[in-house]
N, C-alpha and C positions, 0 to 999 in steps of 0.2 A: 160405389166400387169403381175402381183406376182400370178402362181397358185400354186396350190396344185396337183402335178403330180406323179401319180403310175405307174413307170416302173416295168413291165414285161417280162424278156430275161430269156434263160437258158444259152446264152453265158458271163461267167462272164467279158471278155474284152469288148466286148459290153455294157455289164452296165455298166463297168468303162468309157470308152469312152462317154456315153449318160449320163451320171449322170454330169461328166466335161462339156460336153457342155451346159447340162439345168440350172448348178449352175454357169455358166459364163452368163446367159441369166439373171443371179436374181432371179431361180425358185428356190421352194422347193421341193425336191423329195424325195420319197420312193423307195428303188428298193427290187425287188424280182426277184431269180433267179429260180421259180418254178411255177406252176399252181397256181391257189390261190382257196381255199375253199370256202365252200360257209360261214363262218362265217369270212372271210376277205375281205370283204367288205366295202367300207369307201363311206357313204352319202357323205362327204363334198368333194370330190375329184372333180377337175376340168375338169384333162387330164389323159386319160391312155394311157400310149404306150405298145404296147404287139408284142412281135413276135407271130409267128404260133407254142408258144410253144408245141414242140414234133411233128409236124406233119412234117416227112422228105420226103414225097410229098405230094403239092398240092392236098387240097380237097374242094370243093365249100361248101357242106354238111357239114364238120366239121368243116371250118372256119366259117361259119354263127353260127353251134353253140356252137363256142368258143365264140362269139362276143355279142351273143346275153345273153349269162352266165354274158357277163362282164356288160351289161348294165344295168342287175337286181343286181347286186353286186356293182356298181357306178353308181348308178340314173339321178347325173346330171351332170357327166363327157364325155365330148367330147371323141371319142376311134379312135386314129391312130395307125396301124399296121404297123412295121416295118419288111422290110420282103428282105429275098434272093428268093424267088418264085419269078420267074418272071410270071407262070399265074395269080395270085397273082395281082401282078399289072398290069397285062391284064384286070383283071377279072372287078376291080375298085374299090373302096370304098364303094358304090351303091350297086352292089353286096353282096360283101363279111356281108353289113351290117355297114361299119367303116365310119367315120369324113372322113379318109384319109389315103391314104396309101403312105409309104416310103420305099424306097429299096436300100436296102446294096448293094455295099457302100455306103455313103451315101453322099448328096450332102450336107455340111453342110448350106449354104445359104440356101437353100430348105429347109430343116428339121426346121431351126430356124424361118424362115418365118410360115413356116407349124404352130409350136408349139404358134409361137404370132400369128394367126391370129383365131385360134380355140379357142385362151384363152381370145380373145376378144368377143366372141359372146355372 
């Protein structure tokens, strides 16, 4: 399935990397290598992927409300975090408030799996 996904890194090799594999997937993406405002917002957006932009360690508190900022700012977008924390991916998706979370490196089969199975719900 074809969404509409807004990548979020502040590592520009990461978005190139993540953008080559979503557009080998047949996605259309947006990327951003920074926070996003709150007037950059996009209703129609399917998927976000976001790092822990800026947060250079783990915080439960700030990741919830980074995640939670993103969910008023893409209403009906599924939100997976990509992340080098590994409390992070201890903590869960469930936690943190995300769809799902992936961690660098990245497993591509995982990720792709990851990204079709959230764009089908």
């Amino acid at each position: 399935m074809t969404g509409r996904i807004v990548l979020i890194e502040d590592d520009p090799d990461v978005v190139a990397l993540l953008k080559e594999m979503l557009v080998e997937l047949g996605q259309d993406v947006a990327a951003t290598h920074q926070r996003v405002g709150d007037g950059d917002g996009d209703a129609e957006a399917d998927l976000v992927i976001t790092d822990l932009v800026s947060m250079h360690t783990f915080d439960l508190e700030a990741a919830r409300g980074w995640i939670a900022r993103l969910r008023r700012l893409f209403p009906k977008a599924a939100i997976v975090v990509s992340t080098a924390h590994a409390p992070a991916a201890r903590a869960g998706a469930a936690a943190i408030g995300a769809d799902a979370v992936v961690t660098k490196p990245f497993d591509v089969a995982l990720f792709n799996q990851t990204v079709e199975s959230l764009l089908q719900r």
